[in-house]
N, C-alpha and C positions, 0 to 999 in steps of 0.2 A: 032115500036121497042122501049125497053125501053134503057133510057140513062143510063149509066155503074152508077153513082152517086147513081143512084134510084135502080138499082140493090143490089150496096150495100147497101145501108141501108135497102133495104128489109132482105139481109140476117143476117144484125146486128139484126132488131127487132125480125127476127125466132127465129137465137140463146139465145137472153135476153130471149125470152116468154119460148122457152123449159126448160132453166135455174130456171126460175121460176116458172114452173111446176115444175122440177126434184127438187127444197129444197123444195116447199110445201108437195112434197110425200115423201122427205126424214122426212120430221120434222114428219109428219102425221104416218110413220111408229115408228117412236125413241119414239115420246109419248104413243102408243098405246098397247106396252107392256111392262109389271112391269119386265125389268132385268136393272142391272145397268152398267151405261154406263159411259165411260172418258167425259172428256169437250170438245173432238170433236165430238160426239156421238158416239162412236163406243163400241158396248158393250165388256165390259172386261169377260175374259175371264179367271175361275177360274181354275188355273193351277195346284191344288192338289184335285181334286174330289173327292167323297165317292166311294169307289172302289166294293161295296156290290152292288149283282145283284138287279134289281128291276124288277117289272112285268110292262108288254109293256103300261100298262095303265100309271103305274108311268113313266116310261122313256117319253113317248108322253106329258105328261106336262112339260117338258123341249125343245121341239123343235118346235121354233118360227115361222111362217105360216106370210107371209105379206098379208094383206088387201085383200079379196075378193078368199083366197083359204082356203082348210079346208084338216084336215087330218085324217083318218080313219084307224084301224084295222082291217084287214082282212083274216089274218093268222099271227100265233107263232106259239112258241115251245109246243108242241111237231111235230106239224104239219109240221112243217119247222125247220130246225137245221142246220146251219153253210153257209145260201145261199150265194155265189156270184155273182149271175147273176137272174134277174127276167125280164122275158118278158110279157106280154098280147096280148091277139090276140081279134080278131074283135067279137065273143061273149063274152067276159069279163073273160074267164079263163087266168090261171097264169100259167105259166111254171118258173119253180126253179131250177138252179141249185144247187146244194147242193157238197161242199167239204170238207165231213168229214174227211180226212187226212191229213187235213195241221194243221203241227205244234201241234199233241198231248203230242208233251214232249222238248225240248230245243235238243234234239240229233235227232230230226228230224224223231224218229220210225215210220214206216208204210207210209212216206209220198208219195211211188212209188206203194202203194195197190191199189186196182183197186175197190174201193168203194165207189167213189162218185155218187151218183144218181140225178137225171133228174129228180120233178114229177110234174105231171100236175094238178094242184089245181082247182076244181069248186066250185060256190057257186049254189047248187041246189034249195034252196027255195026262191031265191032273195031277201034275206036280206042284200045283200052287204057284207055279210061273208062267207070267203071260208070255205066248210062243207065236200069236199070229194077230196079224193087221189086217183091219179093213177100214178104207177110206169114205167115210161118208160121207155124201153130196152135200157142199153150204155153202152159204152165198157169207161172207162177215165182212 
């Protein structure tokens, strides 16, 4: 059995080592991408932004990815418009929902219409991009 002394400092040196992993991956993440950041690193955050739409290519250069993930396009607009909810299933299709009724004007018209749709996106030449629609029956 080990003596309680030895116990704890085992668990001091765990906690120090994860510490020092957790600011090496901190620092490793703060240097490794060009946004700028306070003098505690925490990137700032521009609270008047350009309000003009951009294409998903330009918006994707704005959304930071940490170390060892990557991010892909594989459906927009017109293919997709106003989704809420996005599933995948175990062949790699996408289920969307889609709710085009919320909030088309400040007095809230048409928000009780029954036209949100559900559709089920594939990508058929496996390129990684979704390429066909299918409308699935819903009542919303």
């Amino acid at each position: 059995m080990m003596n309680k002394n030895y116990k704890k400092l085992l668990a001091v040196v765990c906690v120090a080592a994860m510490a020092v992993y957790a600011c090496k991956s901190v620092q490793k993440y703060v240097t490794q991408y060009p946004v700028e950041r306070d003098a505690a690193g925490k990137i700032k955050v521009n609270m008047t932004p350009d309000p003009t739409p951009k294409s998903p290519e330009e918006e994707m250069k704005h959304i930071y990815m940490p170390p060892g993930y990557h991010l892909q396009l594989v459906a927009s607009e017109p293919m997709v418009s106003q989704p809420v909810a996005i599933a995948w299933d175990g062949d790699g299709r996408m289920y969307v929902a889609e709710l085009n009724t919320y909030m088309l004007d400040v007095k809230g018209t048409g928000e009780r219409d029954a036209t949100c749709k559900i559709k089920l996106l594939e990508d058929t030449n496996g390129d990684g991009i979704m390429d066909k629609v299918l409308f699935l029956p819903t009542t919303c």
